[in-house]
N, C-alpha and C positions, 0 to 999 in steps of 0.2 A: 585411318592411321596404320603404316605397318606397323606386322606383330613382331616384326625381325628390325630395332633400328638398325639403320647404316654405320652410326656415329656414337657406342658406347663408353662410357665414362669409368674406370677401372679403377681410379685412385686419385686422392689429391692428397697435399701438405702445403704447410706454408711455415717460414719463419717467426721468432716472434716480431713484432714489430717495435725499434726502440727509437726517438727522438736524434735529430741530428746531434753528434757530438757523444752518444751517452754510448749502450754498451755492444753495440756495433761497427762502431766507427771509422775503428783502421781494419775493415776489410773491405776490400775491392769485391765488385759485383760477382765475380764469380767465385772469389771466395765465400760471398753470403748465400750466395743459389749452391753450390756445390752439394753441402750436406742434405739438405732440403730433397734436392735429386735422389740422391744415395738413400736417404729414409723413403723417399715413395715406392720408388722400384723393391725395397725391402720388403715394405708394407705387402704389397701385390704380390711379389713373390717370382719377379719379373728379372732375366739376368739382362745385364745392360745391351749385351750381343744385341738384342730383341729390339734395342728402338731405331726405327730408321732415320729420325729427324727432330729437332726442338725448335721452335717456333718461342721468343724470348721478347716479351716488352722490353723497354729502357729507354728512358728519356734523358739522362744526362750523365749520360756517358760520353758525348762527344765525339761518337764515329765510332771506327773499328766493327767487329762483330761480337759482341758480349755473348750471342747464344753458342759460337764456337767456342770462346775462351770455359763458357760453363760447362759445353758437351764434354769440354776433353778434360778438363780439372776435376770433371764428375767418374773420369774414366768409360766413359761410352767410347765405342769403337771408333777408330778413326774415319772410317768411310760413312757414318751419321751426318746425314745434313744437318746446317743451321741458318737458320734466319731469324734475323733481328729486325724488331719492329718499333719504331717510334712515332705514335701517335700524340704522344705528353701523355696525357693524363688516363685516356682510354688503350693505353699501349698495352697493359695486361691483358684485357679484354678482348682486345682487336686480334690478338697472339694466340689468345684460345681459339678465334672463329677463321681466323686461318689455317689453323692447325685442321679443326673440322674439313674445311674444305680439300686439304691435301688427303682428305681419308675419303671422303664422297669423290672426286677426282680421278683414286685408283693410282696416287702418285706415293702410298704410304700406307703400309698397315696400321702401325704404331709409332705414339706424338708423344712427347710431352711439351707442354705451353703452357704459361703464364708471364710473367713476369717477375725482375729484381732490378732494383734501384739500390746502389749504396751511394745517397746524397751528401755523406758525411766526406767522399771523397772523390767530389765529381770536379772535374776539371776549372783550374781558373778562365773565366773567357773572356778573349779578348778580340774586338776586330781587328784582320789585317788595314795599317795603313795604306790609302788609296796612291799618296802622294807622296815624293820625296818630303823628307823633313816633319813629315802628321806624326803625330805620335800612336800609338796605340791606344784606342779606346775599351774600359773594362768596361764588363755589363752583367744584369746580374740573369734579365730575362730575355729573351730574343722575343722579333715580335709576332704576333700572329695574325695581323693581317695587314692588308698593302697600304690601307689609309689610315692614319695614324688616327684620327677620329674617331672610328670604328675598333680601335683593338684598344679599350680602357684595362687599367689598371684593375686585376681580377678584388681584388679587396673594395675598389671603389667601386666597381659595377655592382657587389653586390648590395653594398650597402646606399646606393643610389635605389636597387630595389626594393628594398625592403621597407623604407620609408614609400615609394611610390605604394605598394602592396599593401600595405601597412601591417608590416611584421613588427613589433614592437622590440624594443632589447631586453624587457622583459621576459615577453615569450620565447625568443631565442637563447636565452639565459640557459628559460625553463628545459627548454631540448637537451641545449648540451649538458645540463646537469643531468636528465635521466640519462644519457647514452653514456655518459661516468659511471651512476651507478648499475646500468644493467651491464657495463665491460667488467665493473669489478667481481657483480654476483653468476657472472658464467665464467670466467676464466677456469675453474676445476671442468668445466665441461666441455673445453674448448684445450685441454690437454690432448686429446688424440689427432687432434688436425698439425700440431706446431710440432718441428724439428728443434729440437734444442740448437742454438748453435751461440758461438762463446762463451756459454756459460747462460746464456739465458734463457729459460724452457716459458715465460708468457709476457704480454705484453708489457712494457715498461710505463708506458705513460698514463695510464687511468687514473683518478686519482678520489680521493674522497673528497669532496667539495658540499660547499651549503652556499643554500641562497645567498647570505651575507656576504660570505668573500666571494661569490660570483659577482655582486654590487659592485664589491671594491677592486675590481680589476679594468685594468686601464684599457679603453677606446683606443683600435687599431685601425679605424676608416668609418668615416661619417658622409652623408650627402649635405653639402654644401647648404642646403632648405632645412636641414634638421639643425636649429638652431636648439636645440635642448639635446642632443643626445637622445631622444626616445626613441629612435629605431638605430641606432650607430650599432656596429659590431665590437663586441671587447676580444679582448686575448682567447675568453672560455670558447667565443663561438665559432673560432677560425680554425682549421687543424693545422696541425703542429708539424712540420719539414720533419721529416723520419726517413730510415732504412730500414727495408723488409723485402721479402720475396715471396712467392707462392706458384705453386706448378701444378699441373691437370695431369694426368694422362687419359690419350684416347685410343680407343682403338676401333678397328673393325670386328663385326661382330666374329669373322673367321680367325682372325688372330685371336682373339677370344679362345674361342675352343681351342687354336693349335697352340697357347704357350697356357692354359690352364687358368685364365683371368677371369675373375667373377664380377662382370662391370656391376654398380653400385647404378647407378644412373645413367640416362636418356639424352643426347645433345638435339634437342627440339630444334632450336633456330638460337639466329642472334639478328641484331640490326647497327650498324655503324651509321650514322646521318649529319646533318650540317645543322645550323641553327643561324640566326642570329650574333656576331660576333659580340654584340656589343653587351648580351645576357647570359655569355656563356652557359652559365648554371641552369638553363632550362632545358638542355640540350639532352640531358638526361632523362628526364620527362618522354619530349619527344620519341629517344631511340627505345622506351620502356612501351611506350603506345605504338611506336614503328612493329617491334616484333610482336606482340598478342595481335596484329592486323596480318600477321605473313602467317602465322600458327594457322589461323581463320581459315584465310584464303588458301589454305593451303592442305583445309583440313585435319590438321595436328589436334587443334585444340581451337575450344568458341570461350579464351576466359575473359572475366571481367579480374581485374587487379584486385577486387574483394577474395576473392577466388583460391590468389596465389598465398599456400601454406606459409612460404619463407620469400622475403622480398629484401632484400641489401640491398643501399644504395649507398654509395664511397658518399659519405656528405661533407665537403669540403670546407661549405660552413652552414652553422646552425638554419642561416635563412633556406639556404638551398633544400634543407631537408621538408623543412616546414612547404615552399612553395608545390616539392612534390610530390606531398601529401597531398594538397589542397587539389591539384591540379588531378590528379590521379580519384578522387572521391575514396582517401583510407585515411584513416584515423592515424598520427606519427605512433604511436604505440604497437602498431602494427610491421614497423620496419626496424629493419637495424635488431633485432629482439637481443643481441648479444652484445649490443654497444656498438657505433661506426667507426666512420673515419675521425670524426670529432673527438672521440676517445682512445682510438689507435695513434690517431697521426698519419701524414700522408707519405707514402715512397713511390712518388708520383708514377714510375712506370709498372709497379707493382700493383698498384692498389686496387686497381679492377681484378685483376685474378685472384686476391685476397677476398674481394665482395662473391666473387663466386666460389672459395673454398666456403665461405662463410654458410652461405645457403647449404651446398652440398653436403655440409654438415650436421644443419637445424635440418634437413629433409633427412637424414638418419636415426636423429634422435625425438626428433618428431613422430614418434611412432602411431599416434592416432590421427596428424594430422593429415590435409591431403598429400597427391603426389608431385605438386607444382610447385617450381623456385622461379626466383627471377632474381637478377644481378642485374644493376646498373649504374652507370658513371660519365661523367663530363668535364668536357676538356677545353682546356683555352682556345681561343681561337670561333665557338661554337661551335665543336663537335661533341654528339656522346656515342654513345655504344652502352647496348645491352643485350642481355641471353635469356633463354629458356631453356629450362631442364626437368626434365621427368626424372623420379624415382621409381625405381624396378624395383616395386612392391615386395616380390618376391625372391629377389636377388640375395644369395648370403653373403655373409661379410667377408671384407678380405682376410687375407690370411695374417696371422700376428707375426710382426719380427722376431 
C-alpha cells in the first residue's frame, strides 16, 4: 500500500435529513446543499478560491446542472467546475468516486462531492405527447429497464423477496425498530457531522416506537403467495421520501500541504456494478463484495466484512438490510450502528454520501476501533455502488469554525 495516498479525504458534513413536506421543504436543492458547503470548507479551514470542481448527485431534479446552481449559491469561484450526476439512488456515491477519479487523473486538486435531493420540490413529470391530440401523461417513476417485466415495482420486488427468503414481518419490524432506537440514542453524537439548516440542527424523522404499534401499522406491499401477511412490508420497514444533502471533500495529498488541510481519511477504492433488475436491493451486496475484491487485488487491503470497524448501508427497506447481512456473513447489529436509512429517510440522490459521511464519522469516534469503513447503497434499475475508506490513525482533527 502507498504510505503517501493519492485521494485524501479533508472534511465532510451533511444536512439534517427531514421527511418530504416537513422542515425542509420549500428549498430548492441548492439552497439545501448551499450552507452544508459553506460549513465544510469552514470546518477545514479552506477558502472557497481553493476548489476547483463539485461533483453533485441528484436524481430529481429534472435536468439542468444542480452542482453549478450549488457551486455558485455556495459562492465558489465562478471558473469551478461542476458536474452533475444522476445515478437514482447511488448518485451520492457515484459523485464521490468520480470526484476521486478527477484527483488520480491530474484533472483537479480539490473536490467537493456528494450529493442533495430537495424531493419536497422536485418537478411535476409528465410525458411529452407523441401524437396530435394525446394528452399528456403524469408519472410518478420513470422506468428502469427496457422490459417492462423485468423493472417491478421497488416495494413489490422487495416484498416478493422476502417471503421467497423468508424474511418474516416480524423480523423486519424487529430491524427497523432497532435502527429507530439506535438514530434516536446517537443523534447528540452525530451533532458535528450536520449543518444546521432552516432551523433544523438533527434529524427529523426517528421516532420512538414499540413492538405494538410496529403490529398496528399498515401493510404497504405483499407478494401475492403470502396470503397471511407473514413476510408483507408495513409502513415501519420502508424508508420514508425525504430531503437531505451531504458533501466530501477530497484532495490531493499536495493540495494538502499547500492550502494547510489535515485529511482525516484514506479514499481506498469504490465499485459502481449492475445486478439483476428485477432484486434491485442486492445490488448493494454485490458492489460491497465488488470493492473488498479490488482492495485485494490490488493490494490496499485482504478484508473480510467481519473486519470493517464502520459499515452503512442506505437500507431502503428493512428486508434489504437483513438480506445484507445474511449475505455478507455480519450480524445486522453490526451496521447502520447510528440508525439508517430506515430511520433517516431516503433523499434519494443524497443518501449514499450521507452513508459515507456516516461511517467517516463512526471511524472518528471510534477511537479504539479498527481503521476500515465501508458505505454502500442500491439503486433501481439494479445498480449499487459502494466505497472504502481508511482512517489516518494519526491525522489531527480539523480545525474548529
Amino acid at each position: 500500500m502507498n504510505t503517501l495516498p493519492s485521494v485524501l479525504i479533508a472534511g465532510w458534513m451533511r444536512s439534517p435529513v427531514a421527511p418530504v413536506g416537513g422542515a425542509l421543504a420549500q428549498l430548492a436543492a441548492h439552497e439545501l446543499g448551499a450552507p452544508v458547503l459553506q460549513a465544510l470548507l469552514a470546518r477545514a479551514g479552506l477558502a472557497p478560491d481553493a476548489v476547483d470542481a463539485v461533483v453533485l448527485g441528484n436524481a430529481l431534479g429534472a435536468g439542468g446542472n444542480p452542482a453549478r446552481m450549488l457551486a455558485l449559491a455556495a459562492g465558489l469561484p465562478e471558473r469551478c467546475a461542476a458536474q452533475s450526476v444522476d445515478s437514482q439512488c447511488c448518485s451520492g456515491l457515484d459523485a464521490v468516486a468520480l470526484a476521486a477519479g478527477l484527483l488520480q487523473s491530474g484533472q483537479a486538486d480539490i473536490v467537493v462531492a456528494g450529493g442533495v435531493e430537495a424531493w419536497s420540490r422536485a418537478p411535476i413529470r409528465q410525458t411529452r405527447p407523441r401524437h396530435a391530440g394525446e394528452a399528456p401523461q403524469s408519472y410518478e417513476r420513470p422506468p428502469f429497464a427496457p422490459d417492462p417485466a423485468r423493472d417491478p415495482d421497488l416495494l413489490q420486488s422487495a416484498a416478493d423477496y422476502a417471503l421467497a427468503h423468508g424474511f418474516a414481518r416480524a423480523e423486519q419490524e424487529t430491524y427497523a425498530l432497532q435502527s429507530h432506537a439506535r438514530a434516536l440514542a446517537a443523534q447528540p453524537l452525530q451533532t458535528p457531522e450536520i449543518a444546521p439548516v432552516a432551523g433544523l440542527a438533527c434529524d427529523a424523522y426517528p421516532r420512538t416506537m414499540t413492538a405494538a404499534r410496529a403490529a398496528r401499522m399498515p401493510v404497504v406491499a405483499r407478494s401475492a403467495q403470502d396470503h397471511t401477511d407473514g413476510h408483507a412490508l408495513s409502513a415501519l420497514t420502508v424508508s420514508t421520501k425525504a430531503d437531505g444533502a451531504a458533501l466530501v471533500l477530497l484532495a490531493t495529498p499536495e493540495a494538502c500541504r499547500r492550502h494547510g488541510l489535515r485529511p482525516l481519511a484514506q479514499w481506498v477504492g469504490s465499485a459502481s456494478v449492475g445486478a439483476a433488475p428485477e432484486t434491485p436491493l442486492l445490488a448493494a451486496t454485490l458492489a460491497a463484495r465488488t470493492v473488498l475484491e479490488r482492495a485485494a487485488l490490488r493490494q490496499q487491503a485482504r478484508l473480510t466484512p467481519g473486519e470493517i470497524a464502520a459499515i452503512e448501508l442506505h437500507d431502503a427497506f428493512a428486508v434489504q438490510g437483513l438480506a445484507f447481512c445474511r449475505e455478507l456473513g455480519l450480524d445486522p447489529q453490526a451496521i447502520n450502528t447510528g440508525g439508517g436509512g430506515l430511520a433517516r429517510g431516503h433523499p434519494i440522490g443524497a443518501s449514499g454520501a450521507i452513508a459515507l459521511v456516516r461511517v467517516l464519522s463512526q471511524l472518528q469516534t471510534q477511537l479504539e476501533a479498527g481503521p476500515w469503513g465501508l458505505a454502500a447503497i442500491a439503486g433501481a434499475g439494479g445498480i449499487g455502488a459502494a466505497c472504502l475508506v481508511r482512517k489516518l490513525l494519526h491525522g489531527p482533527a480539523m480545525k474548529n469554525t
